[in-house]
N, C-alpha and C positions, 0 to 999 in steps of 0.2 A: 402347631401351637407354640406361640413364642417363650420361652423356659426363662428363669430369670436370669442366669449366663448369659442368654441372645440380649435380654435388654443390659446388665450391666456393660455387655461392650458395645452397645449403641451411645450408650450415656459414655463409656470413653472414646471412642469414635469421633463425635457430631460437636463437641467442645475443642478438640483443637481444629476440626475441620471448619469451622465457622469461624474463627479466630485466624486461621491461615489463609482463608479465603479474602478475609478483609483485608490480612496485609499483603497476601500476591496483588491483587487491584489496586490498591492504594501504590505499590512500586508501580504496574501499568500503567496506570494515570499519571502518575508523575515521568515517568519516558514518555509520553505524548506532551507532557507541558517544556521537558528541555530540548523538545524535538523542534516544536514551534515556539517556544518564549521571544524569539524575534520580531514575530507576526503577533505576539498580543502584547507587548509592551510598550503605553504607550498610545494604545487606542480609547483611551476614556472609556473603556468599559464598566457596565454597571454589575453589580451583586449580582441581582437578579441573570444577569446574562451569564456571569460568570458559573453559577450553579448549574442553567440550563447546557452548559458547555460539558462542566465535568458531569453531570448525573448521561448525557450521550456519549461520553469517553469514555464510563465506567461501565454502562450496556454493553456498547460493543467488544469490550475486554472481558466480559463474564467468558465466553465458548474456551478463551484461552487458561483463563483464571484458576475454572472448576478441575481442569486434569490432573494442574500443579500439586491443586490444592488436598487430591484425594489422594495422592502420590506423597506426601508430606503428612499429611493428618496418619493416613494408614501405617507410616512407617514410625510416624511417634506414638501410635497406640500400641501395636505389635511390641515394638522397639520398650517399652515402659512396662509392658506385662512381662516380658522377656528379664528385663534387669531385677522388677522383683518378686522374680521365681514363680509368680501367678501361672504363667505360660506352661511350667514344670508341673506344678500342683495339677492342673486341670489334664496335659497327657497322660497323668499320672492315674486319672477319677477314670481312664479310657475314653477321654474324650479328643477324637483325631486333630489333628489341626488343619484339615477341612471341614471338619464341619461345624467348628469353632470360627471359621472365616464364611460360613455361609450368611450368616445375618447380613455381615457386612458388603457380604457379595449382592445380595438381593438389594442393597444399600444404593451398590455404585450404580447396579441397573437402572434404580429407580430413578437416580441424578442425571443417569446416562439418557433415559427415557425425555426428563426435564429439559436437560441442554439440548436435546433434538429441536423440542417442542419450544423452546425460547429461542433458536439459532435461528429457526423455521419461519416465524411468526412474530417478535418483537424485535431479532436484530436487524432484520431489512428496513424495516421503518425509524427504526435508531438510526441507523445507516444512511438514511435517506435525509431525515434531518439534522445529522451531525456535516454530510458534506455542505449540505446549504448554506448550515452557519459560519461553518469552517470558510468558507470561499469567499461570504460575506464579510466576516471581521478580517480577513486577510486581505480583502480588494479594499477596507473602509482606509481613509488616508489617516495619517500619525495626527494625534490630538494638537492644539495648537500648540508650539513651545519655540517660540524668538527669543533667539540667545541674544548677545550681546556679542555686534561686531563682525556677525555674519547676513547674508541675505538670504531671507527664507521668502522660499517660491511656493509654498504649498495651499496659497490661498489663489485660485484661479485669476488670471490678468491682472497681479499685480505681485511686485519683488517690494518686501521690506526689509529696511536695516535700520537698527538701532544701537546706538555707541553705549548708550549706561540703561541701566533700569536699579531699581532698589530690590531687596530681597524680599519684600512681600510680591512683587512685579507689575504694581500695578501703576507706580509712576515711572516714566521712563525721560530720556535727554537723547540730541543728537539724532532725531527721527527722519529717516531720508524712505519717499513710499515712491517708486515708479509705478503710474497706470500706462499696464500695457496697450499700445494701439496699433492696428493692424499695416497704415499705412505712413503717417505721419510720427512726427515724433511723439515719444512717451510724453506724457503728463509727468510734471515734476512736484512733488510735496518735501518743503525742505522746513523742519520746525526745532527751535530749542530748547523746549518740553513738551511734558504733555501726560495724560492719562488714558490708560488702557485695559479696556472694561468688556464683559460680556454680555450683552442686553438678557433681561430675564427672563425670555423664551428659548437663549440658547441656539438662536439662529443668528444674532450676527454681535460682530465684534469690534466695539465703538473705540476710535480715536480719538479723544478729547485732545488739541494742540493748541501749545499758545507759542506767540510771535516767532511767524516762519513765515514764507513765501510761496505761494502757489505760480505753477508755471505752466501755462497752454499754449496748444498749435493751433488756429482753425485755419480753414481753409478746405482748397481740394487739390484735394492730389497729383490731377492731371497738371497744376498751374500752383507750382511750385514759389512761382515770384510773384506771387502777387497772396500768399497765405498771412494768417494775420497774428503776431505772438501776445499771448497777453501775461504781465508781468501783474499777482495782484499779493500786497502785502496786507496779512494780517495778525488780529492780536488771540480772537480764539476760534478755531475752524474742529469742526466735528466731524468725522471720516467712519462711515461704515462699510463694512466688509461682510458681506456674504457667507457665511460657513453651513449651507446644504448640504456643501458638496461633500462636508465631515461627514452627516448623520449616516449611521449603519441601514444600507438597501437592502431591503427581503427578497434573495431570490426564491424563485418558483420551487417545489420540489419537484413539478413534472417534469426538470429542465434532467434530471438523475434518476428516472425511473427504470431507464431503458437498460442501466447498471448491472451487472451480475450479481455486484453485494447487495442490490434492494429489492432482489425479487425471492418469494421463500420458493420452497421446490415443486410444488405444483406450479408455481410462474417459467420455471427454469425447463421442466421437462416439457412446456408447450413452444417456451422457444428451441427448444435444442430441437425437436422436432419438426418447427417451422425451417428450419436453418440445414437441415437435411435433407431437405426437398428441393433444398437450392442448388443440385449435383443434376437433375432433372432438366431445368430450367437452363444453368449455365449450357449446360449439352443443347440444347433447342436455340439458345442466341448463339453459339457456335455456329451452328447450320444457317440461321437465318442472315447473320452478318457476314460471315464471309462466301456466303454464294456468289455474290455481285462479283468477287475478286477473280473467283476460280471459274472460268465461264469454260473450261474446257472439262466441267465435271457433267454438263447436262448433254457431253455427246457418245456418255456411258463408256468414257476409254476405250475409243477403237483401239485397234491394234497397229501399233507404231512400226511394228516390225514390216506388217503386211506393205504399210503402206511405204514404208523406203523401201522396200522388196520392188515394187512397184515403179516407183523412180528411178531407181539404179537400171533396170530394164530399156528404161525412156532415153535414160541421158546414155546408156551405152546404144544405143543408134541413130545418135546425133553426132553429125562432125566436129572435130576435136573445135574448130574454130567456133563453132555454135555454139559448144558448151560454154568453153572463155567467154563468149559475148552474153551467155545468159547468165552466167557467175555476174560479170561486172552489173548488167542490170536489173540484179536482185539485190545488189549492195545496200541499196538507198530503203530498199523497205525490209531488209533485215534489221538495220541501224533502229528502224521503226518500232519493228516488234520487239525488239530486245529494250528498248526505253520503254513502251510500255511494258513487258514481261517485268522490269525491275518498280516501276512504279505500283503495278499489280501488287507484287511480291511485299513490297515497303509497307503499301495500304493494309496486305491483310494480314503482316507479320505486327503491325500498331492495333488493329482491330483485335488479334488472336491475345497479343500482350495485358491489354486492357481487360481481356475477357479472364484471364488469367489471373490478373493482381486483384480483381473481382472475387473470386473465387477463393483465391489466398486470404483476401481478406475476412469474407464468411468463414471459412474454415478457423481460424484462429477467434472470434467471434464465438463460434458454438465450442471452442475449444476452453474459451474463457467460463463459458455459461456451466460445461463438464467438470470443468474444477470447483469451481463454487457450488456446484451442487454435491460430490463429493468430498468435500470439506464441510459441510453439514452434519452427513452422519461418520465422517474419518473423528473429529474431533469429539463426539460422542463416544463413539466405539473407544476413544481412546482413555475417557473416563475408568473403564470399565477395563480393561489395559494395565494401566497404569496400576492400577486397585492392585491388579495381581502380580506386579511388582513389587507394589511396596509391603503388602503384607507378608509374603513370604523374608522380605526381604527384613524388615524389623526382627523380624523371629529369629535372623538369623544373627544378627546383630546387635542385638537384645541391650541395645542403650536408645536411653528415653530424654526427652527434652528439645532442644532446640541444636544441640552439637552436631554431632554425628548424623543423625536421622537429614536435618537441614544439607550437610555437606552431601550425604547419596542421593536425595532427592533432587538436591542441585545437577549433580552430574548428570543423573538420568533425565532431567526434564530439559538439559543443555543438549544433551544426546539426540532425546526425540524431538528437539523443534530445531534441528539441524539438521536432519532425516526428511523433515516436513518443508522444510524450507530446499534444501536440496533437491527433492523429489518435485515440487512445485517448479522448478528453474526450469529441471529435465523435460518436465512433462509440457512446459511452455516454450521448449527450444524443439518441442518432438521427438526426444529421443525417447523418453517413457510413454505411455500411454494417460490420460487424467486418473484412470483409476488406481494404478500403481504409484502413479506421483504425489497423489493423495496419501492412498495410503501404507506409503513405505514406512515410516515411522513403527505405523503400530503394525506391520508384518515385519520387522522386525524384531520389535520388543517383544510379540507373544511369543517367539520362543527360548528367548531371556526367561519373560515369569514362568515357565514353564520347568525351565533349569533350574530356574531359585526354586519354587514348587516343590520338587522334587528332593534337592538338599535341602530345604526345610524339613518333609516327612520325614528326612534320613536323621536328621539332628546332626546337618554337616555343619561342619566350622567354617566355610571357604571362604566367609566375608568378612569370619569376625573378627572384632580389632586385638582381641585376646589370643586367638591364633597365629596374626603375625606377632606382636608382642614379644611370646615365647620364642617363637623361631625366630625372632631377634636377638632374646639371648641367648638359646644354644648356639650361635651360628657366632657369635662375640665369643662367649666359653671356648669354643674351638680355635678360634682363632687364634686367643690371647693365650691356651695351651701350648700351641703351635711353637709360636715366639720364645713363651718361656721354654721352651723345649732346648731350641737353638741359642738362645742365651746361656744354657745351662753348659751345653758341649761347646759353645765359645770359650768359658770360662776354664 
């Protein structure tokens, strides 16, 4: 039965934890936007896109978000009962400080239960449509912008330059347009003003020019001297341009499915599975491909020994002269066999290699699939971790707010997504296994909270800022005795 102590620290609990949660994601989001601000600046992007961008950059950022955020909330609830004596009153009523942290324990599980269940099932398809778009506004070409004085190529088969324009930019002076041609000379447009407009579907980009000179080649190719130029002056000429090739392409999501981030873990344990059975199969094309090479394996390895046993017998009751003359005419078809033995050799050292980096490559493949699925419930577990960091550790610390609490929670959540990201490297280079790579972090930290745990029941000092404090001035008092000391018999 929930006693009204478990709820008043649900209700201190779940108010900064909500509040912390928004601003660890909101920092998230914004490290993805200075990550790529090059690739969206710039693209005519609309509203509408731009939300659909961050509400998939802020999904994918929940798994990381919640850990921070229960490591931070726990250590300003703790940390704020601790400073006003509440912490004290309550071990006082005989009430442990586990089981004052139970609520909250059943708290992290339940989150830890959540981020399983949202890592599993909404971030693979965040996932899925966040690279799509991501690749799409990133491949979509930079929105129109003709400077002044420079040639801009970024309208397909044709280079513009233009010497003045006005600051609204819509009249411009000095327009020089090359249309690119594949064999003949460019197409020349040379005009001394003019107007420059976007038609109102937003597909093409109208030149309005007054008195300038248009310039053509016709002819063919082949028959250079006899091509024909045409010189045509005029007073107003209108010039449209193409811009499809701006509008943003929808790629496929099927084109990302086959990904390790877009599959949840019932996808991952069928490929990791499929991709294990490929240790069967490489062994089977090993036998099948290089039999052709190795044609002395189908004569079940006589015995080599026997058979120069054999020869040695032959050639000693042959005259010395025979033997010389049989040496010299075995020359020509040793030369033989030993070209082909090397060409053999070549073939099925390219076959064996190929089968190899095959192999290698499936292996790193389910290697990838291993982590990803491991990082599912590493990052959970870690929720739930984390918890029992920070509550021991508030209590022991027993400052409330955003100071101190922010400053330990910083380190420790610097600590473990360096552990995580370490462990990930290792386990990608093979030196760790996926499931320790994963989850080095939190086999770490549990026996941290386990430490703090422990000197929290004790009501140790070991973290708190009042403990160094003090031992700052006796160690100053000692010091500055000292001196006066030897000052004194100076004198």
């Amino acid at each position: 039965m929930i006693k009204k102590l478990d709820l008043l620290l649900l209700r201190s609990f779940f108010g900064p934890f909500i509040t912390t949660f928004l601003i660890v994601l909101f920092f998230l989001i914004m490290q993805f936007f200075w990550l790529y601000i090059d690739d969206l600046v710039g693209k005519g992007l609309g509203i509408g896109l731009l939300f659909k961008l961050t509400g998939l950059v802020a999904i994918t950022w929940v798994p990381l978000a919640l850990p921070l955020s229960i490591l931070l909330s726990s250590i300003i609830t703790f940390g704020n009962l601790g400073e006003t004596y509440e912490l004290v009153a309550i071990k006082s009523a005989g009430v442990s400080l586990l089981r004052f942290m139970l609520p909250l324990f059943v708290a992290s599980i339940i989150i830890a239960i959540m981020a399983f269940v949202f890592a599993n099932n909404i971030i693979p398809v965040a996932n899925l449509k966040f690279n799509a778009l991501k690749v799409d506004i990133i491949r979509t070409k930079p929105a129109l912008d003709i400077k002044e004085g420079t040639f801009y190529n970024k309208i397909e088969g044709y280079v513009i330059k233009i010497g003045e324009k006005d600051k609204v930019g819509n009249t411009i002076r000095d327009i020089v347009i090359f249309e690119k041609r594949p064999f003949l000379q460019d197409n020349l447009i040379i005009a001394k003003s003019g107007n420059m407009d976007v038609s109102p579907n937003k597909k093409y980009l109208v030149f309005t020019l007054h008195d300038g000179w248009f310039y053509e080649e016709k002819g063919n190719v082949a028959r250079t001297t006899k091509n024909e130029f045409i010189q045509l002056k005029f007073d107003t000429y209108k010039k449209l341009f193409d811009l499809s090739s701006f509008a943003l392409v929808k790629t496929e999501d099927s084109l990302y499915r086959d990904n390790s981030k877009m599959l949840s873990a019932r996808q991952l344990f069928i490929m990791i599975d499929s991709l294990t059975r490929t240790d069967k199969f490489i062994a089977d094309r090993f036998k099948y491909e290089l039999a052709p090479f190795l044609p002395f394996s189908s004569y079940n390895y006589q015995d080599t020994a026997l058979f120069w046993k054999q020869a040695d017998s032959e050639i000693a009751q042959t005259p010395i002269l025979n033997v010389n003359q049989l040496f010299k005419d075995s020359l020509p078809l040793m030369k033989a066999v030993i070209t082909r033995t090397q060409q053999q050799v070549i073939n099925a050292f390219s076959g064996a290699q190929s089968l190899v980096i095959q192999h290698a490559n499936k292996l790193a493949e389910s290697r990838d699939f291993l982590l990803e699925l491991h990082r599912k419930f590493a990052l959970s577990f870690a929720c739930i971790v984390l918890f029992l960091v920070g509550a021991p550790l508030g209590s022991i610390i027993r400052k409330g707010g955003l100071g101190s609490p922010l400053v330990f929670a910083t380190l420790f959540f610097i600590f473990f997504h360096i552990l995580n990201t370490f462990g990930e490297k290792l386990a990608k280079e093979r030196v760790l296994s996926p499931f320790f790579g994963m989850w080095l972090g939190c086999l770490i930290l549990f026996p941290i909270a386990l430490f703090l745990i422990y000197h929290a029941l004790q009501d140790s000092q070991v973290i708190s800022m009042d403990t160094y404090t003090k031992m700052f001035r006796k160690t100053n008092a000692v010091i500055m005795a000292i001196f006066k000391k030897k000052k004194r018999k100076g004198l």
